[in-house]
C-alpha positions in Angstrom: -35.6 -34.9 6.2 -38.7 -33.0 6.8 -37.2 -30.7 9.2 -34.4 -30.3 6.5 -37.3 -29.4 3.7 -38.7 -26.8 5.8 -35.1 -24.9 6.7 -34.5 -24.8 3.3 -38.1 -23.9 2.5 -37.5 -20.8 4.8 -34.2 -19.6 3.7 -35.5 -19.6 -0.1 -38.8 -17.3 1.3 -36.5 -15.4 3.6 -34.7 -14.5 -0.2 -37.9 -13.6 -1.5 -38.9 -10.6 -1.7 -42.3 -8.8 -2.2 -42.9 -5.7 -5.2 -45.7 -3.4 -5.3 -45.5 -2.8 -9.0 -48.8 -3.8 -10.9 -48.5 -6.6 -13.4 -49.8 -5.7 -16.4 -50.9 -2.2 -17.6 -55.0 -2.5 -19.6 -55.1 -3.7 -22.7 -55.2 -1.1 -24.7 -56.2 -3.0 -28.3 -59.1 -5.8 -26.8 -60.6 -7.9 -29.5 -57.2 -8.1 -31.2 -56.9 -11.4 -33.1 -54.0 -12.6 -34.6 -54.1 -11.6 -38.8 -54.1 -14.3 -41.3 -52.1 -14.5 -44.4 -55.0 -13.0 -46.3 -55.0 -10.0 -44.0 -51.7 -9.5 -44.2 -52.1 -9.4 -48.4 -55.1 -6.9 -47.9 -53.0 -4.6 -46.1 -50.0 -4.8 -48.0 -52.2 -4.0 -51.2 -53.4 -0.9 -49.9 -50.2 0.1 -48.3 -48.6 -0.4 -51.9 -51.4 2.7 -52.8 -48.6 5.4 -51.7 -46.0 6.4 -53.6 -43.5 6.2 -50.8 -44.3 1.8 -50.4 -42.8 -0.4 -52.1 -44.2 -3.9 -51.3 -41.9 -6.6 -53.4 -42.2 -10.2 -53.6 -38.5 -12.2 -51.8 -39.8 -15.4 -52.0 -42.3 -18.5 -52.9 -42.7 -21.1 -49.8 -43.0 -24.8 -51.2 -46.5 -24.6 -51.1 -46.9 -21.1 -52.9 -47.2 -18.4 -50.5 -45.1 -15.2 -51.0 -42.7 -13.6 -48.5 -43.1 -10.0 -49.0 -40.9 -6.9 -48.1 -42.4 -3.5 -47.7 -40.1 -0.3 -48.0 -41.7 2.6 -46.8 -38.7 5.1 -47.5 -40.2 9.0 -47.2 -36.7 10.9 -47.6 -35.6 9.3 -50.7 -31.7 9.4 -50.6 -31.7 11.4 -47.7 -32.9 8.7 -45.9 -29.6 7.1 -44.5 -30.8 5.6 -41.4 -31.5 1.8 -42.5 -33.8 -0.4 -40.7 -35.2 -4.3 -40.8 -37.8 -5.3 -38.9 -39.4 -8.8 -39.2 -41.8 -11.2 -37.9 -43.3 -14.4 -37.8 -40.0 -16.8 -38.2 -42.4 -18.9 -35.8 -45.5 -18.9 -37.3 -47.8 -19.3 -33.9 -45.6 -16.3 -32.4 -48.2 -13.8 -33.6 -47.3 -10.2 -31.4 -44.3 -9.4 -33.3 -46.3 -9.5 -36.8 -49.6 -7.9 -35.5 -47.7 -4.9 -34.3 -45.5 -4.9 -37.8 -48.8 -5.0 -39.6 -50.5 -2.1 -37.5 -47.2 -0.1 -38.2 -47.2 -0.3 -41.5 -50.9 1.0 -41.3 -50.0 3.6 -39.1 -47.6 4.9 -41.3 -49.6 4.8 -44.5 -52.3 6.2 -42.5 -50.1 9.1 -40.8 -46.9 9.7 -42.9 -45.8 11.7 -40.7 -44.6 9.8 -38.5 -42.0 8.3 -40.6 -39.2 10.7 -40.4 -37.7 11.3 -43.8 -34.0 10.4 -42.7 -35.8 6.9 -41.9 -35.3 3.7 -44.9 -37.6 1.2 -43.2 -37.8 -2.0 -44.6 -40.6 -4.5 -43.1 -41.0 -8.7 -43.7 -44.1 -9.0 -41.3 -44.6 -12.7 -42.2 -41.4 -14.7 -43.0 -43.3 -17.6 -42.1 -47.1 -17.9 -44.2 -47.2 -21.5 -43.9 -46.4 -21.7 -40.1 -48.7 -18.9 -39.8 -51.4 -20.3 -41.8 -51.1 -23.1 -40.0 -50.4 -21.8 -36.5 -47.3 -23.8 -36.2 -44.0 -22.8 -35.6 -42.5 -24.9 -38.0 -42.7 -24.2 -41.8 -44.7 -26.2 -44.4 -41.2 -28.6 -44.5 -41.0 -28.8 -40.8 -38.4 -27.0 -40.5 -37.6 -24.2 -37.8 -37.1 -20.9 -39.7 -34.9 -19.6 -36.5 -32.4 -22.8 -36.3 -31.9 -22.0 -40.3 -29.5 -19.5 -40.5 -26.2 -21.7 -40.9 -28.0 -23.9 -43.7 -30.0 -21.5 -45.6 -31.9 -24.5 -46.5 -35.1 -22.9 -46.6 -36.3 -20.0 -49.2 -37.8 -18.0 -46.4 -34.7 -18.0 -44.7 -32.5 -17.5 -47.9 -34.8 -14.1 -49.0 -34.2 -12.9 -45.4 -30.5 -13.0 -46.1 -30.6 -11.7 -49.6 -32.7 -8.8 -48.2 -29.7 -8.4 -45.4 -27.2 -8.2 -47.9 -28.9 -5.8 -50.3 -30.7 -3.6 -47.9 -27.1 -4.1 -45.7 -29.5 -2.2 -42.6 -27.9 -0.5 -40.0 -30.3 -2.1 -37.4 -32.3 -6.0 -37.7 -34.4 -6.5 -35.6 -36.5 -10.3 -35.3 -39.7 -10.3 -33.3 -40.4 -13.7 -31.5 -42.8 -14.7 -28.3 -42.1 -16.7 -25.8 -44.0 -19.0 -23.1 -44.9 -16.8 -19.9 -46.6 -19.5 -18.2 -44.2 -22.1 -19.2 -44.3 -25.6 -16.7 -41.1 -25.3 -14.8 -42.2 -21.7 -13.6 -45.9 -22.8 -13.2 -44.7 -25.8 -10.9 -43.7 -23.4 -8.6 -46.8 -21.2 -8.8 -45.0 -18.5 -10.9 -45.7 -16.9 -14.1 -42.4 -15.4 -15.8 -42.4 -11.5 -15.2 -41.5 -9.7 -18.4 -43.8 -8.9 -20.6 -41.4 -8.2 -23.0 -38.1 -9.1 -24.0 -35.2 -7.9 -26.1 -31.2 -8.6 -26.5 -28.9 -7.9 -29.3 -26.3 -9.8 -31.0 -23.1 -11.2 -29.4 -21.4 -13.8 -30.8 -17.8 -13.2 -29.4 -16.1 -12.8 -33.3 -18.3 -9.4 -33.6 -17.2 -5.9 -33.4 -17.0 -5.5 -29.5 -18.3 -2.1 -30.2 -21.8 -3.3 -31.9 -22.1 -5.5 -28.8 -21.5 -2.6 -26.3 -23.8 -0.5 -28.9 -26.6 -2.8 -28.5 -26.5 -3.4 -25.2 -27.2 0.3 -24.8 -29.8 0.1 -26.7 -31.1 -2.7 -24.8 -31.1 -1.0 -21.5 -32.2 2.3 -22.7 -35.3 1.2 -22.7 -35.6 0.0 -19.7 -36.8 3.6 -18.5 -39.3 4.2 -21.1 -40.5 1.0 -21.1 -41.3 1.1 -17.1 -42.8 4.2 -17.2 -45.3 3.1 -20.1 -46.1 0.3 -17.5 -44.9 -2.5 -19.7 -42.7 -4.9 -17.6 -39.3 -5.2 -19.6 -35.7 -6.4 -19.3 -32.9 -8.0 -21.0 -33.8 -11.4 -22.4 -33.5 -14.1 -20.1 -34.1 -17.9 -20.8 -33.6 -21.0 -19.4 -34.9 -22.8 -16.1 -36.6 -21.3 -13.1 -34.5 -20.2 -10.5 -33.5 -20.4 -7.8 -31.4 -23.7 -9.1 -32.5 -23.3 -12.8 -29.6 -21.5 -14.6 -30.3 -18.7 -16.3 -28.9 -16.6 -19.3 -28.8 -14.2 -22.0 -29.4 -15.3 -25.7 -27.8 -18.1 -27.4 -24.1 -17.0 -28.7 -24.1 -19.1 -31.1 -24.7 -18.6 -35.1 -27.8 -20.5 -35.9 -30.4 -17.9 -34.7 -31.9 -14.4 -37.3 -30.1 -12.5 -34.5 -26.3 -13.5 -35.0 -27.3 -14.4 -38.6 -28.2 -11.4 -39.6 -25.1 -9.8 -36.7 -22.9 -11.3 -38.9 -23.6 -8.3 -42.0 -22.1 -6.2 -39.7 -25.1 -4.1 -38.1 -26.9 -4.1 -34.4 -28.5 -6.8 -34.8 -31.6 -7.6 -32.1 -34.0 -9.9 -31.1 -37.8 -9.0 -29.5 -39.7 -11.7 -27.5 -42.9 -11.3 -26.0 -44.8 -13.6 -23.4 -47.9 -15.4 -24.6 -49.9 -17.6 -21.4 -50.3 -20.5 -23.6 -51.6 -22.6 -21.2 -55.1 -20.4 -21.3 -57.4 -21.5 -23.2 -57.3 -18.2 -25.4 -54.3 -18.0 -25.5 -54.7 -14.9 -28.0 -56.7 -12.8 -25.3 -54.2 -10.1 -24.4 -52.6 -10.1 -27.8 -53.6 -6.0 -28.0 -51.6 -5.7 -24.8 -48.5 -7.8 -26.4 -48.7 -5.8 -29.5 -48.8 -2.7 -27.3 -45.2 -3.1 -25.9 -44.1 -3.9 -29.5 -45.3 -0.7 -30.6 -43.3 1.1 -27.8 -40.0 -0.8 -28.5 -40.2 -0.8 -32.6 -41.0 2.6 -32.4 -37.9 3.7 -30.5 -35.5 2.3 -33.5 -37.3 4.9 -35.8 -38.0 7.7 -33.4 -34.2 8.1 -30.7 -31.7 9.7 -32.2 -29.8 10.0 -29.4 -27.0 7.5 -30.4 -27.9 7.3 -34.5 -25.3 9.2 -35.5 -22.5 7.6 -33.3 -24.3 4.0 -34.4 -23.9 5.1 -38.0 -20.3 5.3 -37.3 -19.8 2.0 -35.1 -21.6 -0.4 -37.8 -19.7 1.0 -40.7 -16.4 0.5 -38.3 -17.3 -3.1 -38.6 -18.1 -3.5 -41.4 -14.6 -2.2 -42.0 -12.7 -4.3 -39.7 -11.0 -7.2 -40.3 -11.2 -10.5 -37.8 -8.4 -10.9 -35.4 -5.6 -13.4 -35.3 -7.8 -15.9 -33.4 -11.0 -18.0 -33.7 -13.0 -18.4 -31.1 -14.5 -22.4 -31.6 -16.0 -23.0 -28.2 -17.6 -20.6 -25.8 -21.1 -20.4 -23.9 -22.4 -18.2 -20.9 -20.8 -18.4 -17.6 -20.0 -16.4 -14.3 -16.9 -15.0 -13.3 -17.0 -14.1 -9.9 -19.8 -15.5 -7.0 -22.6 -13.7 -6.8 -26.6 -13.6 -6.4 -29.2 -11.9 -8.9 -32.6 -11.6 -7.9 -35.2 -12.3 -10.8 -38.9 -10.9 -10.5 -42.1 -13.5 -11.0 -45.5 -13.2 -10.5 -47.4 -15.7 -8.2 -50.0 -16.7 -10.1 -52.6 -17.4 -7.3 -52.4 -13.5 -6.4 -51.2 -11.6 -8.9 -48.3 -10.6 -6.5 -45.0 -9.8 -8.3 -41.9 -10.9 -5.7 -38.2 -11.0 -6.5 -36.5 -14.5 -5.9 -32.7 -15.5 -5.5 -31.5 -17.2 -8.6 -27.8 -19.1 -7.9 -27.0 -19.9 -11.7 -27.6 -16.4 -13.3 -25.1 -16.5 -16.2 -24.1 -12.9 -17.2 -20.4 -13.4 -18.9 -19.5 -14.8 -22.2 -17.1 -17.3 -21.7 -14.7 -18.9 -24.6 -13.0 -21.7 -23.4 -11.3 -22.1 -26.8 -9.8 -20.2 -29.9 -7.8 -21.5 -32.7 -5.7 -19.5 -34.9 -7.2 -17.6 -37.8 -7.0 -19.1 -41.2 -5.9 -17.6 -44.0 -7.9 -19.3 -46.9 -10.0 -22.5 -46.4 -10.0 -25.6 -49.0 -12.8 -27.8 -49.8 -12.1 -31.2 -51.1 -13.9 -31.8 -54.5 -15.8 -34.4 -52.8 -17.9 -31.9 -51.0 -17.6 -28.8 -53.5 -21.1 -29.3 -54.7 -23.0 -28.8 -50.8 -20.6 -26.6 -49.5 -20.2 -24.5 -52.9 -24.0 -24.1 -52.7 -24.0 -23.2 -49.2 -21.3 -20.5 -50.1 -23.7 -19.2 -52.8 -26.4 -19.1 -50.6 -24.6 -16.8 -48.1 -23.6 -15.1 -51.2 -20.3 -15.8 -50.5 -17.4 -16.0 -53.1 -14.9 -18.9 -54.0 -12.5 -20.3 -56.3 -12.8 -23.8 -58.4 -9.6 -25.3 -58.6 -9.5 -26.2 -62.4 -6.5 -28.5 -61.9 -4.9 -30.6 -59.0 -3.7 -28.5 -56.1 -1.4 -29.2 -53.5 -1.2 -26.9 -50.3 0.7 -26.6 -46.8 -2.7 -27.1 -45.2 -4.1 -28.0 -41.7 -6.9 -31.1 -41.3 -9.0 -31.5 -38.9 -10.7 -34.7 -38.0 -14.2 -35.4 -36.3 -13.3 -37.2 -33.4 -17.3 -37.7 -32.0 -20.6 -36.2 -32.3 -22.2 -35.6 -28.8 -25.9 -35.9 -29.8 -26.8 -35.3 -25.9 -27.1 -32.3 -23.7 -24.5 -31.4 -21.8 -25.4 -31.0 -18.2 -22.4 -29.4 -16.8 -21.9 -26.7 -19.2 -25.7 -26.8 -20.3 -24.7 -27.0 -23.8 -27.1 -28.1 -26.8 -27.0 -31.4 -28.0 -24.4 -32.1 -31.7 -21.6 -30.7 -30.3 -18.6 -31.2 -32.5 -15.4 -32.6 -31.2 -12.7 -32.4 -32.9 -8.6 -32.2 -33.2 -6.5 -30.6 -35.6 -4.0 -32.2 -36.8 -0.3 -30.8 -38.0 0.3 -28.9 -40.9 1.0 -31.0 -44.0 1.9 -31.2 -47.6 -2.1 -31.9 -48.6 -3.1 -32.5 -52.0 -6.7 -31.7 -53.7 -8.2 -32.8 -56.9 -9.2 -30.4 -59.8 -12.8 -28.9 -59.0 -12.1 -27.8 -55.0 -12.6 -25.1 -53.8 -10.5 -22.6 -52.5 -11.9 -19.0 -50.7 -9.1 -17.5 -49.9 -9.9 -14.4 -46.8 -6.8 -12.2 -47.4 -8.5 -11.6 -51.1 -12.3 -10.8 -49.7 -13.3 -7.6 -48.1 -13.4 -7.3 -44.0 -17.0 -8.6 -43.9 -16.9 -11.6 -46.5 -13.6 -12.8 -44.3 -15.7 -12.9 -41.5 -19.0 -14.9 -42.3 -16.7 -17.4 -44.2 -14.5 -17.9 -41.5 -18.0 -18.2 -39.2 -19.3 -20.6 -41.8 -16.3 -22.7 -42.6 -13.9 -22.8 -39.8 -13.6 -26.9 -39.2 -12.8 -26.3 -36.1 -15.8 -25.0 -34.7 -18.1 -26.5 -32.2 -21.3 -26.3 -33.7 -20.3 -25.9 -37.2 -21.7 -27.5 -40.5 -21.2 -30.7 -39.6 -23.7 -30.9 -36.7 -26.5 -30.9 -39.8 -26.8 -34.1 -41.6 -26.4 -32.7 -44.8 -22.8 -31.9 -44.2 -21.9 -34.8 -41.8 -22.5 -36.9 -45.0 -19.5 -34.8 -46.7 -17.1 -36.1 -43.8 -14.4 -38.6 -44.7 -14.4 -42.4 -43.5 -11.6 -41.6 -41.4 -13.5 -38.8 -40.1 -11.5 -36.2 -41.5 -13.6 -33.1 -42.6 -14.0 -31.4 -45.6 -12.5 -28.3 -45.0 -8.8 -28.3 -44.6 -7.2 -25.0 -43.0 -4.5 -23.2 -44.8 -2.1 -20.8 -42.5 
């Protein structure tokens, strides 16, 4: 066995492979400390000063702080190119906000630099309570980021009413993540990046916004080296070489297909925090640095803007296809090896190892076909009719009985679990539709009926409703409690 330990030991090492490429650049911002709530009001007050900010109160959290949204808009009406930038969903995820902060002070300070064809539109602090608190929860314990089916929360909600009025051409959601996290640091690694970012992809999107923001994504990779910050595509999950690793989530819950589904690019930012030091806060500057660098690109390239402009009012025009897809995660489709760069933390040394379970493809593994109106039994018109509000989303009551050729569908089990095969996320939904039938509903369902709604609304209410879904509404507790004895759900389909 020993002998065995060591072969293997060599074959991984014979993978590896040194790189000469320094770490880190200098910090070029030291002393920088994360800004409190009351910071943030201070410089929101004085931005407010020039006539070209607007700062406007979204929100109250439950204990009284305000989510604010500054406009900073230099063009007037000529300024057609629509941007969201925002921070802070996880309050102890500092970077993102920091470098939204000292934009908005750059840009008060230099106008300038804000091209008049530019509508910016910043949240720096979605979360005041986490932050306050240095938590990434909010002040209900909820995760702001995991929020975006519900809408449970009124940071979340004001995000989404901002989306739907502002209706941006680019999002983009500024996280951090763990660069010294344990699995990498058993090994004797630090993760690589410094920075992070990926774009939206759930598979019922405009496959042109994908292949838009994937070229936005790689872009600036160049740049980005060149300014000496290390940057790639996001990547998460274990440490390789048996760890599988992947692109973002594609599933619905997240800012970054939330806010996909108003039909703009749609991206999220991460950048890696050693939380294990014990300041954890000491290279912030540098952090914030690489913000700066990506931020600044959606506001300065115009390489594809014009073409962009184009491809998000496409699909914002398009209507969804004749299938749903209801299940469908990352995967590989052919055999292959990726290397992935880490930095060994006893020397600093950056080296490239072999990691087996890179997952680079989207895979669905199944579709359904597309509905052509939803029903809600009166029994659950009260949740899911607020839900539909929240998304801003319009229905029908039924003010008499109804009967419909419709399609159940019945919750077979909830897998509460991780799924180790496909490395799925725990309250997955199975279910099975049953045939099409003669249904009747009582006076006070609801009915939302796609053919009637514009391209976009047909969307998100199929994304929201559809019963079929793996991880739909009925994974949250709030909606599992609208399910039938017999386990038949809510929502019946209608062909």
């Amino acid at each position: 066995m020993v002998n065995k330990r060591l072969s293997l030991l060599g074959l991984f090492l014979a993978f590896a492979t040194a790189c000469s490429a320094a770490v880190d650049p200098p910090n070029p911002y030291p002393g920088l400390r994360p800004a409190s709530y009351e910071e943030m009001l201070e410089t929101l007050r004085k931005a407010d000063e020039h006539e070209f900010v607007t700062v406007s109160e979204e929100a109250k959290t439950t204990t009284g702080r305000s989510v604010l949204l500054v406009r900073l808009n230099r063009g007037g009406e000529k300024a057609q190119w629509r941007l969201l930038f925002f921070g802070a969903q996880h309050g102890d995820e500092h970077a993102g906000k920091d470098a939204l902060l000292k934009m908005i002070r750059d840009i008060t300070a230099s106008p300038e630099r804000l091209p008049e064809d530019v509508d910016l539109y910043i949240v720096p602090m979605v979360n005041p309570d986490g932050c306050a608190a240095d938590r990434r929860r909010n002040a209900d314990g909820v995760d702001l980021n995991r929020d975006h089916i519900e809408l449970s929360q009124p940071e979340t909600q004001a995000l989404h009413r901002i989306a739907r009025r502002v209706m941006p051409h680019v999002s983009v959601d500024c996280h951090e993540f763990g660069r010294d996290s344990s699995d990498y640091a058993a090994r004797g690694w630090d993760e690589w990046p410094l920075i992070m970012m990926d774009t939206a992809n759930h598979p019922l999107f405009a496959p042109a916004l994908y292949e838009a923001g994937l070229r936005w994504v790689n872009d600036a990779k160049g740049p980005m080296a060149e300014a000496g910050f290390n940057y790639c595509r996001y990547i998460v999950g274990d440490a390789p070489p048996d760890g599988e690793v992947r692109h973002s989530t594609v599933d619905m819950d997240d800012a970054r297909n939330g806010l996909g589904a108003y039909g703009g690019l749609s991206f999220i930012i991460e950048s890696g925090q050693k939380r294990g030091q014990p300041d954890a806060q000491a290279d912030l500057g540098l952090r914030v640095a690489a913000y700066e660098k990506l931020l600044w690109r959606f506001i300065e390239v115009r390489t594809h803007r014009d073409s962009d402009m184009v491809t998000v009012a496409a699909a914002r025009q398009r209507p969804p296809g004749p299938v749903v897809p209801i299940n469908y995660f990352w995967g590989r489709t052919a055999p292959g090896l990726e290397m992935i760069k880490v930095v060994e933390t006893a020397t600093s040394n950056i080296i490239e190892v072999p990691a087996y379970n890179y997952m680079d493809t989207r895979v669905i593994k199944k579709s359904v076909p597309a509905a052509s109106a939803y029903i809600v039994d009166a029994s659950a018109a009260g949740p899911i009719g607020d839900l539909l509000g929240r998304h801003g989303l319009p229905f029908e009551v039924t003010s008499t009985p109804l009967v419909a050729e419709a399609e159940r569908v019945r919750l077979v089990r909830l897998e509460d679990s991780e799924d180790p095969v496909y490395e799925r996320y725990a309250n997955r939904l199975i279910v099975e539709r049953q045939k099409p039938s003669s249904c009747a509903f009582a006076a006070g369902s609801l009915r939302v009926d796609l053919g009637s709604l514009p391209p976009l609304d047909r969307l998100r209410a199929t994304l929201l409703l559809e019963p079929c879904r793996m991880y739909g509404l009925y994974q949250y507790a709030a909606f599992r409690s609208t399910v039938g004895p017999d386990g038949v759900l809510p929502v019946a389909r209608v062909r």
